[in-house]
N, C-alpha and C positions, 0 to 999 in steps of 0.2 A: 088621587084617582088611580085604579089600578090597570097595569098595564096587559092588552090584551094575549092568550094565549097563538102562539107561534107555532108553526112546524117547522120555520125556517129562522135561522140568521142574519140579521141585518148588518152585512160586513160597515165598519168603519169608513170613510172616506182617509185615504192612504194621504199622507204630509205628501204637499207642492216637491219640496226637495227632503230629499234622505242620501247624503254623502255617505252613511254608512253601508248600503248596498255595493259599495265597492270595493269592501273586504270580504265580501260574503261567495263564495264558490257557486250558489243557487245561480245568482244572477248572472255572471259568466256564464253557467249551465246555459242559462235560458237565451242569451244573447249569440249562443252557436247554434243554438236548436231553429234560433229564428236566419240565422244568416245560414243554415245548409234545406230550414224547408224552402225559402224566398229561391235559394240556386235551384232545387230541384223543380218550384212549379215553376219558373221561367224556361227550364231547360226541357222540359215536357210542352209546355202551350208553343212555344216557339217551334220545338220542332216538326207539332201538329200541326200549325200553319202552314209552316212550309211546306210540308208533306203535302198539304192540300194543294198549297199554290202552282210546285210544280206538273200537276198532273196537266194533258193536255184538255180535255174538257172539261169543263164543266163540275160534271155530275160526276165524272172518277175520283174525285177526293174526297173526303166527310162532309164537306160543305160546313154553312153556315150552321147546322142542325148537329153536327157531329165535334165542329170547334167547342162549340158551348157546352155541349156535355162533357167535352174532355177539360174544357177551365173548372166547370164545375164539380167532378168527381177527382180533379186534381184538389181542390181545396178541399173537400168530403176527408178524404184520405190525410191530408196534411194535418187540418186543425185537428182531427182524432189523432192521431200521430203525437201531435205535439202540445195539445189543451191544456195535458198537467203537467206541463215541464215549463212551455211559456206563455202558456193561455191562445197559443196558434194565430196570432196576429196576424204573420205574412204578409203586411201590409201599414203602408205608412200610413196612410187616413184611418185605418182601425185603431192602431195604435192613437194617434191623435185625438179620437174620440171619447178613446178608454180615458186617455188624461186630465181630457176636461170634463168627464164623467169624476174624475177623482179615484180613480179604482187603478192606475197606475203611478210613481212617481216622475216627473219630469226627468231623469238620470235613468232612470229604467225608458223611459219614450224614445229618448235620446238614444238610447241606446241599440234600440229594439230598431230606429228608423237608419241609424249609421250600418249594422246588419243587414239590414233588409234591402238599402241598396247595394250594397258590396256584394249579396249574395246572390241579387239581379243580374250584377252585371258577371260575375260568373257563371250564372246558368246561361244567361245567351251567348257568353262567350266560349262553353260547350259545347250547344247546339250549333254556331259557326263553324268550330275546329272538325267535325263527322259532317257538315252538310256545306262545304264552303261554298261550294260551285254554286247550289241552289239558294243557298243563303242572299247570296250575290247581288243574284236574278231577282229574287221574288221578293227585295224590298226589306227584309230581313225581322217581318214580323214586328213593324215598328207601329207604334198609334199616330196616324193622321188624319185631318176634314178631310172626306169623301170629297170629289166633286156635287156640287147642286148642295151643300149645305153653309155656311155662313159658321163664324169663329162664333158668333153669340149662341147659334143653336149649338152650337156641338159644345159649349160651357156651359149651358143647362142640361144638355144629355148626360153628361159627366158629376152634374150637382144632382140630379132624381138620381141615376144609376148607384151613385156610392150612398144616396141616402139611404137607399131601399136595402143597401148592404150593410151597413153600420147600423140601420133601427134595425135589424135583423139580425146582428150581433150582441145588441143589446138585448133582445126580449129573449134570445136562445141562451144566457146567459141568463137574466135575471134569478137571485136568489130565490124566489118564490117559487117561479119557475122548476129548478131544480129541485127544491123539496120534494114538489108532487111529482115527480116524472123521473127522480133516482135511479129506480130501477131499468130505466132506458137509457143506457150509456151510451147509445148513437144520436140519441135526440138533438144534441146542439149543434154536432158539424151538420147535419141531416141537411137540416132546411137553411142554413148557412150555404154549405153549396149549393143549393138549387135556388136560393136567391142568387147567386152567382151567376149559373146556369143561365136564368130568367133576364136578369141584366144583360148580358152578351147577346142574347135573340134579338135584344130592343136596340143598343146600341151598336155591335160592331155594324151596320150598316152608315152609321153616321161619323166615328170615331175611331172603328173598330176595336173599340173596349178598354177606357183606361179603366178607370177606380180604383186604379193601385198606382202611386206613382213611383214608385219603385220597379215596376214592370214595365210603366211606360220609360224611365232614365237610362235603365239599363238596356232593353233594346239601342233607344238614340244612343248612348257610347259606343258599345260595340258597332251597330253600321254606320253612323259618324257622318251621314249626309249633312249639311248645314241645313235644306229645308225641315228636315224632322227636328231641328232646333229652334226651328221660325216659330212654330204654336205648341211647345213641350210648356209654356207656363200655366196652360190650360186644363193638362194634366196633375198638375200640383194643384192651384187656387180650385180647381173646379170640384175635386177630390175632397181637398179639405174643408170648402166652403158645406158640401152635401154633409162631411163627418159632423162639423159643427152643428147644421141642421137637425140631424138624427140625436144627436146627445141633450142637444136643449129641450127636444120633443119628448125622448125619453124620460131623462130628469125631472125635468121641470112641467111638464103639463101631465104624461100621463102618472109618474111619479108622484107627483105632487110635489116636489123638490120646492117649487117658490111656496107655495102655501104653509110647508114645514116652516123654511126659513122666516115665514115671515110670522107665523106662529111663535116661534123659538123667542123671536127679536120683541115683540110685545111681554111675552112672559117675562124677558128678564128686564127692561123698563119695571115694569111691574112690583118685582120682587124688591 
Protein backbone atom coordinates (compact mmCIF):
# COMPACT_ATOMS: atom_id res chain seq x y z
CA UNK A 1 0.00 0.00 0.00
CA UNK A 2 1.53 3.16 -1.08
CA UNK A 3 2.16 5.84 1.30
CA UNK A 4 0.31 9.03 0.91
CA UNK A 5 2.03 12.37 -0.51
CA UNK A 6 3.13 14.81 2.39
CA UNK A 7 3.93 18.39 2.50
CA UNK A 8 5.02 17.89 5.99
CA UNK A 9 7.16 15.69 8.41
CA UNK A 10 6.01 13.41 10.71
CA UNK A 11 8.63 14.00 13.44
CA UNK A 12 9.51 10.74 15.31
CA UNK A 13 8.36 10.40 18.90
CA UNK A 14 11.73 11.52 20.99
CA UNK A 15 13.11 8.21 23.51
CA UNK A 16 11.45 8.43 27.23
CA UNK A 17 15.13 8.97 28.38
CA UNK A 18 18.21 10.10 26.38
CA UNK A 19 21.29 10.65 28.95
CA UNK A 20 23.10 11.65 25.96
CA UNK A 21 21.66 15.16 25.98
CA UNK A 22 23.84 15.88 28.59
CA UNK A 23 27.02 16.28 26.61
CA UNK A 24 25.50 18.17 24.13
CA UNK A 25 25.95 22.19 24.35
CA UNK A 26 22.27 22.57 22.57
CA UNK A 27 20.59 21.51 25.43
CA UNK A 28 22.42 23.63 28.01
CA UNK A 29 21.66 26.30 25.29
CA UNK A 30 18.18 25.62 25.74
CA UNK A 31 17.82 25.06 29.51
CA UNK A 32 19.27 29.01 30.03
CA UNK A 33 17.12 30.25 27.30
CA UNK A 34 14.26 28.78 29.41
CA UNK A 35 15.56 29.80 32.88
CA UNK A 36 16.24 33.72 31.78
CA UNK A 37 12.70 33.94 29.49
CA UNK A 38 10.72 32.25 32.95
CA UNK A 39 12.85 35.35 35.00
CA UNK A 40 12.03 37.76 32.66
CA UNK A 41 7.98 37.16 32.27
CA UNK A 42 7.76 36.77 36.05
CA UNK A 43 9.67 40.04 36.44
CA UNK A 44 7.34 41.98 33.98
CA UNK A 45 3.76 40.37 35.09
CA UNK A 46 4.65 40.89 38.64
CA UNK A 47 5.62 44.24 38.32
CA UNK A 48 2.55 45.00 36.27
CA UNK A 49 0.44 43.80 39.10
CA UNK A 50 1.83 45.67 41.50
CA UNK A 51 1.95 48.73 39.54
CA UNK A 52 -1.73 48.25 39.27
CA UNK A 53 -2.36 47.35 42.80
CA UNK A 54 -0.70 50.33 44.20
CA UNK A 55 -2.66 52.83 42.50
CA UNK A 56 -5.23 54.53 44.84
CA UNK A 57 -8.52 53.81 42.69
CA UNK A 58 -9.71 51.67 40.95
CA UNK A 59 -9.56 52.51 37.48
CA UNK A 60 -5.90 54.33 37.76
CA UNK A 61 -4.07 51.11 37.05
CA UNK A 62 -4.39 48.78 33.79
CA UNK A 63 -6.89 46.94 35.56
CA UNK A 64 -7.97 43.49 34.94
CA UNK A 65 -8.26 44.32 31.02
CA UNK A 66 -4.52 45.61 30.86
CA UNK A 67 -2.88 42.62 33.29
CA UNK A 68 -3.94 40.12 30.69
CA UNK A 69 -2.75 41.80 27.93
CA UNK A 70 0.48 42.46 29.41
CA UNK A 71 0.69 38.26 30.55
CA UNK A 72 -0.27 37.76 27.23
CA UNK A 73 1.95 39.87 24.88
CA UNK A 74 4.78 39.00 27.53
CA UNK A 75 4.49 35.43 26.31
CA UNK A 76 3.86 36.67 22.46
CA UNK A 77 7.40 38.20 22.73
CA UNK A 78 8.96 35.39 24.75
CA UNK A 79 8.02 32.11 22.96
CA UNK A 80 9.13 34.14 19.50
CA UNK A 81 12.15 34.92 21.40
CA UNK A 82 12.89 31.77 22.16
CA UNK A 83 10.71 28.82 19.93
CA UNK A 84 14.01 27.88 18.04
CA UNK A 85 16.41 27.68 20.62
CA UNK A 86 14.00 25.84 23.34
CA UNK A 87 10.65 25.51 21.77
CA UNK A 88 9.52 28.55 24.40
CA UNK A 89 7.99 26.44 27.12
CA UNK A 90 8.14 28.95 30.04
CA UNK A 91 6.19 26.87 31.68
CA UNK A 92 6.04 23.63 33.69
CA UNK A 93 2.60 22.19 32.56
CA UNK A 94 3.71 23.02 28.82
CA UNK A 95 6.69 21.34 29.18
CA UNK A 96 4.81 18.34 30.98
CA UNK A 97 2.49 18.14 28.12
CA UNK A 98 5.17 18.17 25.37
CA UNK A 99 6.57 15.00 27.34
CA UNK A 100 3.73 13.02 27.39
CA UNK A 101 3.13 14.14 23.99
CA UNK A 102 6.64 12.41 23.46
CA UNK A 103 8.09 15.39 21.58
CA UNK A 104 10.38 16.06 24.62
CA UNK A 105 12.87 13.73 26.52
CA UNK A 106 12.10 13.25 30.22
CA UNK A 107 15.96 14.86 31.00
CA UNK A 108 15.22 17.57 28.73
CA UNK A 109 11.55 18.19 30.92
CA UNK A 110 13.39 17.91 33.78
CA UNK A 111 15.37 20.05 32.93
CA UNK A 112 13.36 22.67 31.26
CA UNK A 113 11.04 22.58 34.74
CA UNK A 114 14.19 22.83 37.33
CA UNK A 115 14.93 26.35 34.92
CA UNK A 116 11.81 27.46 34.82
CA UNK A 117 11.35 27.55 38.60
CA UNK A 118 14.77 29.05 39.54
CA UNK A 119 14.13 31.45 36.81
CA UNK A 120 10.58 32.43 38.58
CA UNK A 121 11.86 32.86 41.58
CA UNK A 122 14.45 35.26 40.23
CA UNK A 123 12.30 37.31 38.28
CA UNK A 124 10.12 38.09 41.25
CA UNK A 125 12.80 38.37 43.36
CA UNK A 126 13.70 41.56 40.84
CA UNK A 127 10.57 42.93 40.70
CA UNK A 128 10.82 42.91 44.86
CA UNK A 129 14.41 44.35 44.95
CA UNK A 130 13.00 48.03 42.60
CA UNK A 131 9.45 47.83 44.17
CA UNK A 132 9.88 46.57 47.95
CA UNK A 133 7.72 48.91 49.61
CA UNK A 134 4.87 48.21 47.33
CA UNK A 135 5.77 44.72 46.79
CA UNK A 136 5.02 44.46 50.61
CA UNK A 137 1.75 46.18 50.59
CA UNK A 138 0.06 44.67 47.65
CA UNK A 139 0.44 40.90 48.53
CA UNK A 140 3.35 40.49 46.22
CA UNK A 141 1.61 39.20 43.11
CA UNK A 142 0.95 35.96 44.50
CA UNK A 143 -2.09 33.24 43.13
CA UNK A 144 -4.68 32.90 45.68
CA UNK A 145 -8.92 31.63 46.13
CA UNK A 146 -10.55 34.98 45.83
CA UNK A 147 -13.04 35.31 48.60
CA UNK A 148 -16.76 33.61 47.60
CA UNK A 149 -14.93 30.83 45.54
CA UNK A 150 -14.30 27.25 47.05
CA UNK A 151 -10.61 25.22 46.54
CA UNK A 152 -12.63 22.77 44.08
CA UNK A 153 -13.74 25.60 41.88
CA UNK A 154 -10.70 27.31 41.66
CA UNK A 155 -8.98 23.40 40.71
CA UNK A 156 -11.12 23.27 37.88
CA UNK A 157 -10.44 27.11 36.86
CA UNK A 158 -6.96 26.06 36.79
CA UNK A 159 -7.60 22.57 34.86
CA UNK A 160 -9.92 24.38 31.71
CA UNK A 161 -7.39 27.48 31.99
CA UNK A 162 -3.94 25.53 31.25
CA UNK A 163 -6.13 23.13 29.04
CA UNK A 164 -7.05 25.77 26.66
CA UNK A 165 -3.26 26.70 26.85
CA UNK A 166 -1.54 23.48 26.28
CA UNK A 167 -4.29 22.28 23.39
CA UNK A 168 -3.24 25.66 22.16
CA UNK A 169 0.30 24.81 22.16
CA UNK A 170 -0.21 21.89 20.53
CA UNK A 171 -2.38 22.75 17.53
CA UNK A 172 0.20 26.21 17.02
CA UNK A 173 2.72 23.64 16.85
CA UNK A 174 1.45 20.92 15.05
CA UNK A 175 3.70 19.75 12.02
CA UNK A 176 0.92 20.03 9.64
CA UNK A 177 0.11 23.03 10.81
CA UNK A 178 3.38 24.58 10.05
CA UNK A 179 3.90 23.28 6.56
CA UNK A 180 0.84 25.25 5.36
CA UNK A 181 1.42 28.47 7.38
CA UNK A 182 5.70 28.56 6.93
CA UNK A 183 5.74 31.58 5.64
CA UNK A 184 3.96 33.26 8.78
CA UNK A 185 6.61 33.17 11.32
CA UNK A 186 4.45 34.96 13.96
CA UNK A 187 1.72 32.47 13.66
CA UNK A 188 2.44 30.16 16.65
CA UNK A 189 3.32 32.52 19.64
CA UNK A 190 0.40 34.66 17.95
CA UNK A 191 -2.51 32.73 19.28
CA UNK A 192 -0.40 31.22 22.09
CA UNK A 193 -0.52 34.43 23.73
CA UNK A 194 -3.86 35.49 23.32
CA UNK A 195 -4.87 32.08 24.50
CA UNK A 196 -2.98 33.40 27.55
CA UNK A 197 -4.52 36.65 27.33
CA UNK A 198 -8.08 34.88 27.20
CA UNK A 199 -7.40 32.68 30.24
CA UNK A 200 -6.33 35.58 32.61
CA UNK A 201 -9.84 37.47 31.69
CA UNK A 202 -11.63 34.21 32.72
CA UNK A 203 -9.71 33.32 35.71
CA UNK A 204 -7.75 35.96 37.66
CA UNK A 205 -11.06 36.87 39.15
CA UNK A 206 -11.20 33.41 40.89
CA UNK A 207 -7.24 32.52 41.16
CA UNK A 208 -5.80 35.24 39.80
CA UNK A 209 -4.13 33.26 37.09
CA UNK A 210 -2.01 30.22 37.69
CA UNK A 211 -1.44 27.77 34.65
CA UNK A 212 2.08 28.12 35.21
CA UNK A 213 3.40 26.65 38.30
CA UNK A 214 6.49 27.95 38.16
CA UNK A 215 4.97 31.57 38.33
CA UNK A 216 2.77 30.57 40.82
CA UNK A 217 6.10 28.90 43.24
CA UNK A 218 8.20 31.60 42.68
CA UNK A 219 5.82 34.44 43.62
CA UNK A 220 5.03 32.12 47.04
CA UNK A 221 8.99 31.89 47.81
CA UNK A 222 9.90 35.18 47.49
CA UNK A 223 6.63 36.78 49.64
CA UNK A 224 6.82 33.74 51.90
CA UNK A 225 3.47 34.17 53.66
CA UNK A 226 2.54 30.58 55.00
CA UNK A 227 -1.18 31.20 53.68
CA UNK A 228 -0.05 31.31 49.99
CA UNK A 229 1.43 27.86 50.85
CA UNK A 230 -1.98 26.60 52.32
CA UNK A 231 -3.45 26.09 48.48
CA UNK A 232 0.02 26.36 46.22
CA UNK A 233 -0.88 22.35 45.55
CA UNK A 234 -3.58 23.63 43.41
CA UNK A 235 -1.39 25.28 41.27
CA UNK A 236 0.79 22.41 40.43
CA UNK A 237 -2.07 19.36 40.29
CA UNK A 238 -4.56 21.59 38.67
CA UNK A 239 -1.92 22.74 35.90
CA UNK A 240 -0.86 19.58 35.28
CA UNK A 241 -3.92 17.61 35.55
CA UNK A 242 -5.42 20.35 32.49
CA UNK A 243 -1.57 19.73 30.53
CA UNK A 244 -2.53 15.94 30.72
CA UNK A 245 -5.99 16.75 29.49
CA UNK A 246 -4.87 18.67 26.37
CA UNK A 247 -2.10 16.09 25.19
CA UNK A 248 -4.48 13.10 25.33
CA UNK A 249 -7.16 15.32 23.35
CA UNK A 250 -4.51 16.18 21.01
CA UNK A 251 -2.72 12.89 20.60
CA UNK A 252 -5.06 10.51 20.90
CA UNK A 253 -8.49 11.61 19.65
CA UNK A 254 -7.91 14.39 17.34
CA UNK A 255 -4.61 12.81 16.14
CA UNK A 256 -5.70 9.69 16.13
CA UNK A 257 -2.80 8.53 18.10
CA UNK A 258 -5.03 5.50 19.71
CA UNK A 259 -6.40 4.35 16.53
CA UNK A 260 -2.59 4.46 14.86
CA UNK A 261 -1.52 2.42 17.98
CA UNK A 262 -3.86 0.11 17.76
CA UNK A 263 -3.69 -0.28 14.04
CA UNK A 264 0.12 -0.75 14.40
CA UNK A 265 -0.59 -3.57 17.11
CA UNK A 266 -3.05 -5.82 14.84
CA UNK A 267 -0.70 -5.46 11.95
CA UNK A 268 2.12 -6.77 13.61
CA UNK A 269 0.02 -9.91 15.41
CA UNK A 270 -0.64 -10.32 11.92
CA UNK A 271 2.58 -10.45 10.33
Amino acid sequence: MSTPNRDYVEPAPVAAFEMGELLTWSFYRAVIAEFVATLLFLYIIIAIIIGHKKQDEPCDGVGLLGISWGVGGMIFVLVYCTAGISGGHINPAVTFGLFLARKVTLVRALGYMVAQCLGAICGVGLAKAFMKHDYNRNGGGTNSIADGYSKGTALGAEIIGTFVLVYTVFSATDPKRNARDSHIPVLAPLPIGFAVFLVHLATIPITGTGINPARSFGAAVIYGHDKIWDDQWIFWVGPFVGALAAAVYHEFVLRAGALKALGSFRSNRNS
